[in-house]
VOMARZA-959067 format. One record per atom (N, C-alpha, C): x, y, z. Coordinates in pm, whole numbers, padded with zeros to 5 digits, always signed. Example, Ala and Ser with C-alpha at 12.3 -4.5 7.8 and 13.67 -1.06 7.14 Angstrom:
2
+01319-00569+00780/+01230-00450+00780/+01320-00330+00780/+01285-00225+00708/+01367-00106+00714/+01290+00003+00787/
This chain:
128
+18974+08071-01093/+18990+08118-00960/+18853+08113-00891/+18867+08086-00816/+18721+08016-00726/+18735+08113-00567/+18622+08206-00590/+18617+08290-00487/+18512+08257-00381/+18595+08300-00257/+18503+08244-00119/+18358+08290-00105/+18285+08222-00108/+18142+08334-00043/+18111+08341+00090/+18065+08506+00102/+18032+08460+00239/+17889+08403+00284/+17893+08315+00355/+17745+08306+00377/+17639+08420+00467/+17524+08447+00349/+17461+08556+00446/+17367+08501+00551/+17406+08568+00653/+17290+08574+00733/+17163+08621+00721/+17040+08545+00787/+16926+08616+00761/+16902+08754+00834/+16798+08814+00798/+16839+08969+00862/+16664+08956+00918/+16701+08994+01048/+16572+08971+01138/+16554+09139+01177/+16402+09113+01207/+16382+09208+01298/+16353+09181+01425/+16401+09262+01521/+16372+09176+01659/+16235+09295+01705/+16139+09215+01726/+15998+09306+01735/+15966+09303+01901/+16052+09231+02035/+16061+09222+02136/+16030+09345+02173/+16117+09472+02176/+16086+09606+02178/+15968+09684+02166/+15941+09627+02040/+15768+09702+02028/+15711+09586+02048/+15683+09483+02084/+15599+09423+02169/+15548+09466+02286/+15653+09514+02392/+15652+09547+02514/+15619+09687+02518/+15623+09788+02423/+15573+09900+02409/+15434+09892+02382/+15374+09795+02313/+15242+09775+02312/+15179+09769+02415/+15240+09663+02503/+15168+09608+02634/+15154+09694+02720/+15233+09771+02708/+15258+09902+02847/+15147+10038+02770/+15151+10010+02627/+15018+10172+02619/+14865+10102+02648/+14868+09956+02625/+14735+09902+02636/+14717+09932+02794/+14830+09902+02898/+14818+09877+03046/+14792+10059+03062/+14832+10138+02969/+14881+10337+03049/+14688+10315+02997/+14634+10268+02895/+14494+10331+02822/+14396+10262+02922/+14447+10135+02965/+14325+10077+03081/+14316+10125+03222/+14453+10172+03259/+14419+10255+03405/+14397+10403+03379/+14456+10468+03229/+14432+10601+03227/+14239+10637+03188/+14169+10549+03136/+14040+10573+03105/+13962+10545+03212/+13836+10628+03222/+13767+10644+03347/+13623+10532+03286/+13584+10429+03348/+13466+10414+03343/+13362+10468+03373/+13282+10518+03306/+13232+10587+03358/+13061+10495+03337/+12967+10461+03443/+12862+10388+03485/+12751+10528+03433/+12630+10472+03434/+12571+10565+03416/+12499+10613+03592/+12538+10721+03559/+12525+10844+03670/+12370+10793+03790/+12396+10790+03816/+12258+10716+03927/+12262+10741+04044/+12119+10759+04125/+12081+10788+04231/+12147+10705+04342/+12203+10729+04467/+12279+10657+04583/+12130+10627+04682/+12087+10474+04635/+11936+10475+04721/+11954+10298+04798/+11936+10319+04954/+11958+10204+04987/+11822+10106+05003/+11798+10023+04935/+11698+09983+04914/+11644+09861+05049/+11508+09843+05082/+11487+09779+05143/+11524+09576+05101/+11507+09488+05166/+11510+09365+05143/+11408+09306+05155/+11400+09208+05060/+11314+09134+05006/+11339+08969+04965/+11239+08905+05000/+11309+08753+04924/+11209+08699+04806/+11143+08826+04724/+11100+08812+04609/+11122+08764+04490/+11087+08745+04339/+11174+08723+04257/+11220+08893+04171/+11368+08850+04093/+11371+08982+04042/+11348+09006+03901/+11307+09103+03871/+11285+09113+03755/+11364+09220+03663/+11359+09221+03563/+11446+09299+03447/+11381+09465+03390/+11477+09521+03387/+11370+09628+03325/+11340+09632+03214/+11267+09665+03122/+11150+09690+03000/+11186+09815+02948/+11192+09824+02835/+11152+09981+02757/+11050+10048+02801/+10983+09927+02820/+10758+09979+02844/+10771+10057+02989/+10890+10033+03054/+10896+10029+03227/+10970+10191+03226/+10962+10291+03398/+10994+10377+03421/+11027+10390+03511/+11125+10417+03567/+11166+10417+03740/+11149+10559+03808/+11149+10548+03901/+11109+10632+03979/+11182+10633+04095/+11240+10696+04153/+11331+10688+04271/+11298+10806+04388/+11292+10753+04498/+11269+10844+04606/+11402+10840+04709/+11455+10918+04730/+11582+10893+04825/+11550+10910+04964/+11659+10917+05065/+11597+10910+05205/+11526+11083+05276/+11583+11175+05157/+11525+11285+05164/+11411+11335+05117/+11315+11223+05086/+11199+11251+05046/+11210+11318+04871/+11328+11303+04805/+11360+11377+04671/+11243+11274+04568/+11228+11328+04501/+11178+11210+04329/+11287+11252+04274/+11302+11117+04156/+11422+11101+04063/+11323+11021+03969/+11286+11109+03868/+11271+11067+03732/+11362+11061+03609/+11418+10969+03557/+11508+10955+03420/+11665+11073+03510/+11682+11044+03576/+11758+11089+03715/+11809+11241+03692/+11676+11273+03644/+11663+11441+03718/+11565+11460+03831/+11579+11560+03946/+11540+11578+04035/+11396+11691+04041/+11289+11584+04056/+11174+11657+04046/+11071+11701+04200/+11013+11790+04251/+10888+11791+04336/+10792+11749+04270/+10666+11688+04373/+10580+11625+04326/+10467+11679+04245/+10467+11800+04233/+10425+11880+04102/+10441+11907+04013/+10607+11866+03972/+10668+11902+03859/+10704+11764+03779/+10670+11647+03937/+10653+11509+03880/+10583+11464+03760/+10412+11543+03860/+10309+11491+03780/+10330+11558+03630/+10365+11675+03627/+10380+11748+03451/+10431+11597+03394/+10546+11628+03469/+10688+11480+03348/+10592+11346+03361/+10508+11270+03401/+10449+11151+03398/+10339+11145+03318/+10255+11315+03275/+10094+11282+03235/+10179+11234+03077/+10294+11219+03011/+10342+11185+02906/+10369+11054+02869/+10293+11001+03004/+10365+10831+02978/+10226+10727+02961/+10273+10575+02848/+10147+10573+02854/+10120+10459+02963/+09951+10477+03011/+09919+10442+03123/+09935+10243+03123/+09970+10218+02954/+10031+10078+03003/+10137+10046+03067/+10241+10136+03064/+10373+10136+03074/+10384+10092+03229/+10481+09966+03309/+10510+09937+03427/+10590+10073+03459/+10579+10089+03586/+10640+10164+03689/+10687+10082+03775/+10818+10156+03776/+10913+10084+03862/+10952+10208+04017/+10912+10170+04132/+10962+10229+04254/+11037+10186+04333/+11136+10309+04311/+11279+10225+04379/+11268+10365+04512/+11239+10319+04634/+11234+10435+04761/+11342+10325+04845/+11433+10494+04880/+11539+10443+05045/+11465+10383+05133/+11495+10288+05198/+11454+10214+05322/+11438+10276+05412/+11500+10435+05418/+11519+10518+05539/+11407+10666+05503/+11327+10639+05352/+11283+10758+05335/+11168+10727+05433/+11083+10915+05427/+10939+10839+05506/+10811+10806+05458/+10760+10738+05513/+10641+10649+05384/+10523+10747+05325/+10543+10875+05381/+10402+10955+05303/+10464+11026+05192/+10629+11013+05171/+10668+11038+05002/+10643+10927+04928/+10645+10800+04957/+10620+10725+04891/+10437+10692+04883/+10359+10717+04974/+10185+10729+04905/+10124+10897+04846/+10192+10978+04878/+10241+11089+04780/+10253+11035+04629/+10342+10961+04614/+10394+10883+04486/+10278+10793+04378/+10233+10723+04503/+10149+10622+04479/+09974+10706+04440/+09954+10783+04505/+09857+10895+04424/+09838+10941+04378/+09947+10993+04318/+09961+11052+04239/+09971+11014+04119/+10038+10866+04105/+10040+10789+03998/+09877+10671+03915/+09855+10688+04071/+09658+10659+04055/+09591+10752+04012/+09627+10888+04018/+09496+10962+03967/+09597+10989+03830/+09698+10984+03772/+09713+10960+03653/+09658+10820+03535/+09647+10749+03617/+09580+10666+03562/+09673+10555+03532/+09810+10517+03615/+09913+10416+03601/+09954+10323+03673/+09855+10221+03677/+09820+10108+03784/+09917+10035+03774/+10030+09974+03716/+10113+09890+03699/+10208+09917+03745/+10213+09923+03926/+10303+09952+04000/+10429+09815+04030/+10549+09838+04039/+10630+09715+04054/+10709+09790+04155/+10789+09765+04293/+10860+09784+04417/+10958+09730+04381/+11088+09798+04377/+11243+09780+04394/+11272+09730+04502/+11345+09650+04559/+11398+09580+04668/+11508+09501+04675/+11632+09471+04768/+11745+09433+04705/+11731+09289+04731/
């Protein structure tokens, strides 16, 4: 006696489902995460048709906004509390001055004297 077989089918998984569940937590994790930039001074810089250059480890910025503020390592210093935070730097190190186009120019030779009688001649001007 010769019995019928049935033929089996293969047994799939259909992964369509969690495919599309993937795509949609990758799409919820890229609009739900905040980029976050590093936190920086809002300074509109003057123009220039110079070349630009890169910043350095050796290098330190310095930022003056249109309110006459300093921004060192972008905490907010007066120019007395500047000079404390700078006598730590060494006098090879470039300085970088990034001042608003709109600040007024005796915060910025304020700046510049202060950084001369420290003894840190390697001044470089930010400009866009």
């Amino acid at each position: 006696m010769k019995f019928k077989t049935k033929s089996r089918e293969d047994v799939r998984i259909d992964l369509t489902s969690m495919v599309d569940m993937v795509f949609l937590l990758i799409i919820f994790f890229l609009i739900a995460t905040t980029m976050d930039k590093e936190k920086t001074i809002d300074v509109n810089l003057a123009q220039s048709k110079g070349e630009t250059i890169k910043e350095k480890p050796t290098e330190s910025s310095i930022v003056i906004d249109s309110n006459g503020n300093y921004y060192f390592k972008n905490q907010s210093f007066n120019i007395e509390q500047l000079k404390e935070e700078l006598q730590n730097i060494d006098v090879k190190s470039n300085i970088l001055i990034k001042a608003d186009q709109d600040s007024a120019y005796k915060h910025l030779l304020k700046l510049i004297d202060l950084l001369y009688e420290l003894n840190l001649t390697n001044l470089n001007f930010v400009t866009e």
